[in-house]
N, CA, C and O of each residue as an XYZ file, in Angstrom:
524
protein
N       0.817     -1.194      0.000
C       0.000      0.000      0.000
C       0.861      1.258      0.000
O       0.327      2.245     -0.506
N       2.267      1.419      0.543
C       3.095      2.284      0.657
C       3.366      2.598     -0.823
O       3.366      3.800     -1.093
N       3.539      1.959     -1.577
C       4.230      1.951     -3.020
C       3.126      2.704     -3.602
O       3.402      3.821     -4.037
N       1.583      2.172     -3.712
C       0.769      3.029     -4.163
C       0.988      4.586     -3.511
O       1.084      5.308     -4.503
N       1.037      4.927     -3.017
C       1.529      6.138     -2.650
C       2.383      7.223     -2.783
O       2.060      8.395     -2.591
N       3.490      6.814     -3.118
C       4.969      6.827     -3.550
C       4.320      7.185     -5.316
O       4.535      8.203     -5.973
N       3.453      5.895     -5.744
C       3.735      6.027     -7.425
C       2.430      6.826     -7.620
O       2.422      7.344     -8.737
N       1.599      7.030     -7.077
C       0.293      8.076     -7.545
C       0.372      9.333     -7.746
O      -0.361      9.981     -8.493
N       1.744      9.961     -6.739
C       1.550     11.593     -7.113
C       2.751     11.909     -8.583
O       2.814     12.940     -9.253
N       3.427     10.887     -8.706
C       3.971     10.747    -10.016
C       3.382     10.766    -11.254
O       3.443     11.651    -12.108
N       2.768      9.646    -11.280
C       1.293      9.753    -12.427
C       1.156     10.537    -12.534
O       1.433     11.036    -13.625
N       0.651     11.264    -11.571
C      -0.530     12.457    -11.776
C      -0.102     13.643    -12.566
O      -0.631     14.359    -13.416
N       1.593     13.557    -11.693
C       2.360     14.744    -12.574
C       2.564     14.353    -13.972
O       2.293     15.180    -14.843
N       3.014     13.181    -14.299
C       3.151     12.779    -15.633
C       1.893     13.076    -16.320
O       2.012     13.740    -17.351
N       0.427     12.643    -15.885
C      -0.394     13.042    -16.643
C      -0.824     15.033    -17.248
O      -1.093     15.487    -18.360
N      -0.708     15.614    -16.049
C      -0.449     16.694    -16.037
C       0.078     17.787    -16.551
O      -0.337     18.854    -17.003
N       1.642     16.984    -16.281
C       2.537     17.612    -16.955
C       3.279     18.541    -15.904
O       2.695     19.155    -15.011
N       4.533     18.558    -16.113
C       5.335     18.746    -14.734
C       4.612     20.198    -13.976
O       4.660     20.332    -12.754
N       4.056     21.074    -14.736
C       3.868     22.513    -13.941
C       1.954     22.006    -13.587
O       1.078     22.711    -13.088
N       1.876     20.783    -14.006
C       0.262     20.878    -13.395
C      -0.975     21.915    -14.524
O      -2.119     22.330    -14.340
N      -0.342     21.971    -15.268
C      -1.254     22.308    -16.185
C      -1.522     21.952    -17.275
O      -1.719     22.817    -18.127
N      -1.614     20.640    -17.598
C      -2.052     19.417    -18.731
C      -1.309     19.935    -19.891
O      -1.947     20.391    -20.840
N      -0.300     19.915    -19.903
C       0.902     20.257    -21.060
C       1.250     18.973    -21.094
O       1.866     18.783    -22.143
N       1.168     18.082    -20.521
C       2.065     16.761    -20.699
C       0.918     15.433    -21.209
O      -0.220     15.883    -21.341
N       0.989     14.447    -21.403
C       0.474     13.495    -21.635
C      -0.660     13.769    -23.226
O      -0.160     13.563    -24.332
N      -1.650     14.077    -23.143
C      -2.150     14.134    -24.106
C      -2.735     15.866    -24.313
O      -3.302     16.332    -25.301
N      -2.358     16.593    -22.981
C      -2.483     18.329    -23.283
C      -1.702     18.825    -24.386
O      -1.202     18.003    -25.154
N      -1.489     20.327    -24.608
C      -0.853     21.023    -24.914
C       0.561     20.711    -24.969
O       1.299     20.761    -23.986
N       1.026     20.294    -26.476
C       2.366     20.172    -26.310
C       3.121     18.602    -26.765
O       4.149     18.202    -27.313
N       1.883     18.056    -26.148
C       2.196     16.853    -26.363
C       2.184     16.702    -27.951
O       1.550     17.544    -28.586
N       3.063     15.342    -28.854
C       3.353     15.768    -29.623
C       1.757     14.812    -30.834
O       1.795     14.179    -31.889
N       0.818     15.151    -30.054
C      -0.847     14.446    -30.672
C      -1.496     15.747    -30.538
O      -2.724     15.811    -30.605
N      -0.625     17.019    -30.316
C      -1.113     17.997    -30.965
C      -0.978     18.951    -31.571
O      -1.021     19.828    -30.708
N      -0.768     19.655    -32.973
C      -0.147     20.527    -33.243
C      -0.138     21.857    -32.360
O      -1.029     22.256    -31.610
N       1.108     22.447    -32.641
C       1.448     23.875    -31.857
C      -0.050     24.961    -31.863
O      -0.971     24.470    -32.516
N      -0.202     25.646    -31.542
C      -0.847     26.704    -31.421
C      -0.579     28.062    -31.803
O       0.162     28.719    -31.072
N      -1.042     28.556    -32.778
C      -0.199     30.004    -33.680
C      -0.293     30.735    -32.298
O      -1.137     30.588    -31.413
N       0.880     31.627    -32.352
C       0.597     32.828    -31.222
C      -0.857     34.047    -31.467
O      -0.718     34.793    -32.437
N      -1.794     34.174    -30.865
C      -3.068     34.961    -31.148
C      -2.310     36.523    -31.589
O      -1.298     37.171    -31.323
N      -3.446     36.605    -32.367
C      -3.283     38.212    -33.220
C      -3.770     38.843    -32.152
O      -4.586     38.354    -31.370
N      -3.110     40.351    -32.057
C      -3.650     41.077    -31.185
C      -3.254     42.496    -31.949
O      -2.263     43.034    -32.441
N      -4.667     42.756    -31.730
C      -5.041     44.634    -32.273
C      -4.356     45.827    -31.931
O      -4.632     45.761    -30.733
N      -3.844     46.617    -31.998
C      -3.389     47.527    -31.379
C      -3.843     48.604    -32.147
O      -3.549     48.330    -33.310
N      -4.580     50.020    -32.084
C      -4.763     50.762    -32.880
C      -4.406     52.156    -31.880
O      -4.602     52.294    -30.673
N      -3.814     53.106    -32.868
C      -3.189     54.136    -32.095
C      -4.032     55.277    -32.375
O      -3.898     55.710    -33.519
N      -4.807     55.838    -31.693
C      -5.902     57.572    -32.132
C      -5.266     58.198    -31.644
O      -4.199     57.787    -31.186
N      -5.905     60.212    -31.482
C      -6.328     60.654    -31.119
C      -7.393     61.473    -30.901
O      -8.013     61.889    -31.879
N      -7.764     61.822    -29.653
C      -9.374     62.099    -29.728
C      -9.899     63.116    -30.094
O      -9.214     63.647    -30.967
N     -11.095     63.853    -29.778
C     -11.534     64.877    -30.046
C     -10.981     66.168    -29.680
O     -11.268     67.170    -30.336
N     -10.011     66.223    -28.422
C      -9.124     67.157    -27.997
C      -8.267     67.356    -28.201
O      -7.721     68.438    -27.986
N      -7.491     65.822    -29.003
C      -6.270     66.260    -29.674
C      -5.449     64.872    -28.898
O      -4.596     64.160    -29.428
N      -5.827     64.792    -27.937
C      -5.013     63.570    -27.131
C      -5.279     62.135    -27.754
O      -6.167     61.558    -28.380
N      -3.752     61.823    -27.128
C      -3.459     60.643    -27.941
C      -3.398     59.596    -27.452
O      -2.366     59.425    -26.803
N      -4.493     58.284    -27.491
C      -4.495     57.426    -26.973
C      -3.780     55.660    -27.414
O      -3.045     55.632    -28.400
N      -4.005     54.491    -26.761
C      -3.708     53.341    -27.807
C      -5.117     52.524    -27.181
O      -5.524     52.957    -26.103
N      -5.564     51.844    -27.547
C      -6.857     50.676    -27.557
C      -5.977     49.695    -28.029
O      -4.971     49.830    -28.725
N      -6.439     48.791    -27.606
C      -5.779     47.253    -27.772
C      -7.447     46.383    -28.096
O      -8.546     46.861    -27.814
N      -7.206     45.103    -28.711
C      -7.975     43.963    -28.646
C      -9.490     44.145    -28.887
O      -9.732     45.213    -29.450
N     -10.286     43.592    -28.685
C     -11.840     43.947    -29.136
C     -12.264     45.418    -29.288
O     -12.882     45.807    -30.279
N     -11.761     46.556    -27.844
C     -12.069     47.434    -27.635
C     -11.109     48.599    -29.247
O     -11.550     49.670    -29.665
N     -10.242     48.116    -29.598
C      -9.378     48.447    -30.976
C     -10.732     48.318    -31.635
O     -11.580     49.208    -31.708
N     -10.833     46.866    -32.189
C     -11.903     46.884    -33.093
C     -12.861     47.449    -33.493
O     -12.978     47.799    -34.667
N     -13.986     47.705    -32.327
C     -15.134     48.490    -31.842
C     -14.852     49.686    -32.077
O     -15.716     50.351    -32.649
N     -13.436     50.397    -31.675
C     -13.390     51.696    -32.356
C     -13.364     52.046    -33.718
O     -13.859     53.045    -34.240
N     -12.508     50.786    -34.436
C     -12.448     51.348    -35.877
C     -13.754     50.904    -36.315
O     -13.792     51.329    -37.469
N     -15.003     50.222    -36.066
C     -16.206     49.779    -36.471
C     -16.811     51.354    -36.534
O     -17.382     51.846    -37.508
N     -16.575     51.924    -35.426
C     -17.377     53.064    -34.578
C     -16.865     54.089    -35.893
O     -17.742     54.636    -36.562
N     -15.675     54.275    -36.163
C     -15.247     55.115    -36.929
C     -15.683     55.068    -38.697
O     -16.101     56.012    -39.368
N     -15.467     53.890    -39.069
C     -15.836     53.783    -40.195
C     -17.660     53.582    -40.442
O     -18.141     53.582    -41.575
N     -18.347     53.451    -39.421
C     -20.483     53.640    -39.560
C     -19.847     55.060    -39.481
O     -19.907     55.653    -40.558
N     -19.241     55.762    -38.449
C     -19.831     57.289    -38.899
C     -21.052     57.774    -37.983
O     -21.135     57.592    -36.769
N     -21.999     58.439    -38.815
C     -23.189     58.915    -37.964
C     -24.181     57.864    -38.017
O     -25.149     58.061    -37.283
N     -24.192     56.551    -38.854
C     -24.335     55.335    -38.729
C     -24.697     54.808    -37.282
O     -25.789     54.668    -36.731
N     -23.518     54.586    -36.895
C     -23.483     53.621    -35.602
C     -23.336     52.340    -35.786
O     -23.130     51.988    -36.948
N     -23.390     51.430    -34.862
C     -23.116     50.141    -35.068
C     -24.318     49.403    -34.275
O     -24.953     50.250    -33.647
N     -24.754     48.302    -34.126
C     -25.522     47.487    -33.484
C     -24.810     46.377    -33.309
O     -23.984     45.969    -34.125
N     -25.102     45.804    -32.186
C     -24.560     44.365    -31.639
C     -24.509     43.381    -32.373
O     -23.617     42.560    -32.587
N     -26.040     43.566    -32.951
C     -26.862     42.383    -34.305
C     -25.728     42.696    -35.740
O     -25.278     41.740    -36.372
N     -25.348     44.262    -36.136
C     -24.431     44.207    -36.910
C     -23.335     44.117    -37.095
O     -22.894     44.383    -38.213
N     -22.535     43.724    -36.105
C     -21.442     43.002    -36.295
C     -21.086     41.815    -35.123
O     -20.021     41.602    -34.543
N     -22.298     41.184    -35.016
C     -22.036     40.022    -34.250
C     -21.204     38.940    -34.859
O     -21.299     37.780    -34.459
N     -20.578     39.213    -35.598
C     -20.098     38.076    -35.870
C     -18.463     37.893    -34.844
O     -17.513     37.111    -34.836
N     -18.816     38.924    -34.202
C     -17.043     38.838    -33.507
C     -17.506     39.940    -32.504
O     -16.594     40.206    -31.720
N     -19.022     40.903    -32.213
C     -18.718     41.807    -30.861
C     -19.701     40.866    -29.771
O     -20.890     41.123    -29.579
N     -19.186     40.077    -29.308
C     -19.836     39.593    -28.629
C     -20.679     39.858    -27.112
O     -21.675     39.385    -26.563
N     -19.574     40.974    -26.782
C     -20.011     41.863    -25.641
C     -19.538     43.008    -26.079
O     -18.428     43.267    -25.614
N     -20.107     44.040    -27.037
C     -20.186     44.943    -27.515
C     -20.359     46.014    -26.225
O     -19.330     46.637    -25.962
N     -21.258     46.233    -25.590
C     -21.154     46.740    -24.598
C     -20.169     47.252    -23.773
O     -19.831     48.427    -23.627
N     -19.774     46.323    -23.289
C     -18.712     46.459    -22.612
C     -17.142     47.151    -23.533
O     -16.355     47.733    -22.787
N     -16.895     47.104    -24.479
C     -15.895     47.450    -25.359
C     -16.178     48.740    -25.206
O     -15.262     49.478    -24.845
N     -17.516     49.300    -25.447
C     -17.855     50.577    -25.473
C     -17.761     51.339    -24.528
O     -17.274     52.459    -24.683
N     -18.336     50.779    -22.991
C     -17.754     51.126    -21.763
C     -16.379     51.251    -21.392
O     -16.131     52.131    -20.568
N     -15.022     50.258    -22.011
C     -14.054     50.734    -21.566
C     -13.669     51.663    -22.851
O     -12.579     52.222    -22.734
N     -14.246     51.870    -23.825
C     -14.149     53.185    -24.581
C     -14.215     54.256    -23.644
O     -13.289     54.980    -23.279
N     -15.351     54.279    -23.310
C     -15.856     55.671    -22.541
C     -15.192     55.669    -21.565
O     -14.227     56.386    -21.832
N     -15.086     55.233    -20.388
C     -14.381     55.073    -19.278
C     -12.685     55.585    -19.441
O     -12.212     56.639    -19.016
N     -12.079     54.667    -20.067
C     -10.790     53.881    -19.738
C     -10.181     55.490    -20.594
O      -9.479     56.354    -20.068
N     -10.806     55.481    -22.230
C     -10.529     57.000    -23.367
C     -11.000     58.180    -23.175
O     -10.531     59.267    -23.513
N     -12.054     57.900    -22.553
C     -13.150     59.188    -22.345
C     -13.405     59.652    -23.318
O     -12.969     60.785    -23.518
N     -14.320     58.914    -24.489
C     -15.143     59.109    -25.807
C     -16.410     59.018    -25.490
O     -17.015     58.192    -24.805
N     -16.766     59.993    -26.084
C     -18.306     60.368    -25.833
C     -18.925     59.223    -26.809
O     -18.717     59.422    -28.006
N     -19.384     58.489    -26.595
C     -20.167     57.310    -27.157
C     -21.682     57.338    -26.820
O     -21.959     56.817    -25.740
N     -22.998     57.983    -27.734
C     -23.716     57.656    -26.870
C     -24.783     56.748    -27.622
O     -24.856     56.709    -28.850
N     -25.757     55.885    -26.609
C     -26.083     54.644    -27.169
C     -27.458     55.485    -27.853
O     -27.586     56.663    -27.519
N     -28.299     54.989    -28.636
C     -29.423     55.756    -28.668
C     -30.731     54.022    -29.264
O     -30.436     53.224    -30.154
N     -31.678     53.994    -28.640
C     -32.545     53.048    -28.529
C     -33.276     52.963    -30.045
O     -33.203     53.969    -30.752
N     -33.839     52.013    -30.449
C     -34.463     51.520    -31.736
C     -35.452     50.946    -31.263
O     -35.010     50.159    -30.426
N     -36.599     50.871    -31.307
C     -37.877     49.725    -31.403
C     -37.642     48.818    -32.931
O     -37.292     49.151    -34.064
N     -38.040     47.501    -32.278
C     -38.184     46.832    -33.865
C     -39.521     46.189    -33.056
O     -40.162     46.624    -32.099
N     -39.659     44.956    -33.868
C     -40.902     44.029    -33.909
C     -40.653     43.529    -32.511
O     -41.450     43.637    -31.579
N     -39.522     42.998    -32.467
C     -39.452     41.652    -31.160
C     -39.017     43.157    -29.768
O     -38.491     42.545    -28.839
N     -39.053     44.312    -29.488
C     -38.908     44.981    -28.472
C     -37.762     46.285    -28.894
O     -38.314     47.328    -29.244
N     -37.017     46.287    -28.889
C     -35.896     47.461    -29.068
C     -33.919     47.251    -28.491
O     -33.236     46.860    -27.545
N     -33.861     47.568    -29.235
C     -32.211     47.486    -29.329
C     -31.047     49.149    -29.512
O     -31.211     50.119    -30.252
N     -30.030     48.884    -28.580
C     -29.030     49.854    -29.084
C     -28.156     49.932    -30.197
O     -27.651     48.993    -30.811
N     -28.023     51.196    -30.400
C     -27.295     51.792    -31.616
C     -26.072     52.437    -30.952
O     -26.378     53.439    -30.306
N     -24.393     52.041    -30.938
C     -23.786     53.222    -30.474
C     -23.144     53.928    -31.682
O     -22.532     53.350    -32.580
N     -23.359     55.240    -31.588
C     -22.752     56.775    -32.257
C     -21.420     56.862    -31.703
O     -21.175     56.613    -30.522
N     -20.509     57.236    -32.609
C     -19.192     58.235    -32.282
C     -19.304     59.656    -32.846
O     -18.887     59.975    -33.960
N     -19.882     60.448    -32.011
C     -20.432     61.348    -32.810
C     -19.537     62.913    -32.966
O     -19.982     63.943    -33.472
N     -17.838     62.653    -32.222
C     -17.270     63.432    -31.973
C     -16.051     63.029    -33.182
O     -16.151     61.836    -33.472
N     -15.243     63.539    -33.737
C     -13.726     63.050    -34.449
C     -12.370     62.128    -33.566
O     -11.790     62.462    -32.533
N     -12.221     61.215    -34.199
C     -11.227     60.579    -33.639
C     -10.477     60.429    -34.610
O     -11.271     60.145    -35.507
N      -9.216     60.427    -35.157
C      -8.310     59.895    -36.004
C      -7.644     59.207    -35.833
O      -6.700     59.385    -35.063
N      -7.834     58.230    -36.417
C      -6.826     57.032    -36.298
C      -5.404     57.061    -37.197
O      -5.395     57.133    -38.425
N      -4.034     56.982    -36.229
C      -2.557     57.712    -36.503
C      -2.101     55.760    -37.166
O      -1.609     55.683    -38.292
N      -2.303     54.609    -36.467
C      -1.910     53.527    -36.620
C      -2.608     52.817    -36.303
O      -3.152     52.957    -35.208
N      -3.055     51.165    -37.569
C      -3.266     50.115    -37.271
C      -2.418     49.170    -36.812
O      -1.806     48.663    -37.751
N      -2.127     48.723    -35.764
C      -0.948     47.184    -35.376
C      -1.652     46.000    -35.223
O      -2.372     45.707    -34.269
N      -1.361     45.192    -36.413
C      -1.670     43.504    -36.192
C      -0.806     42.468    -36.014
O      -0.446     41.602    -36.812
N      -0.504     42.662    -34.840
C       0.686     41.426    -34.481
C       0.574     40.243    -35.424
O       1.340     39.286    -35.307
């Protein structure tokens, strides 16, 4: 019974993988799975309506250049769901994090009503970065 003991927390690491995070045996790494490309990540460089110059990274990047190119447009959740999945929130750390006046403005349709967000101030965008 001692030996079981001795050889179980071994396994476990072997299954695991020495740091405990399933890199080993049939995780990440192991060689039954190909590598994993390093993820693209957004970087877009503005500045805002005052002149100041900010950077946005990752979804919240995106959402801006969406925001920029509708115009007096706007965007909807429904129109570019194919990738804003929490649209919302992108927009909040717009406003928050940049301090862009973003404001949402309501729609009725058939099934109840939905937001629209406006960029209704100038932003210029200085650089796109796609890792």
């Amino acid at each position: 019974m001692a030996d079981l003991f001795e050889v179980a927390p071994s396994a476990v690491a072997a299954a695991l993988g020495a740091g405990g995070n399933g890199s080993g045996a049939n995780g990440r790494g192991s060689p039954y799975h190909a590598p994993e490309p390093p993820h693209k990540r957004l970087v877009v460089k503005a500045t805002g309506p005052e002149g100041q110059p900010f950077t946005v990274t990752g979804q919240a990047a995106r959402t801006l250049l969406a925001l920029v190119k509708a115009g007096a447009a706007g965007v909807t959740a429904l129109g570019i769901a194919s990738w804003a999945f929490r649209l919302s929130h992108y927009v909040m750390v717009l406003r928050r994090k940049h301090r862009l006046a973003i404001p949402m403005l309501w729609e009725a349709h058939e099934g109840g009503k939905h937001g629209r967000y406006v960029l209704p101030s100038t932003v210029t965008i200085l650089e796109i970065i796609s890792d």
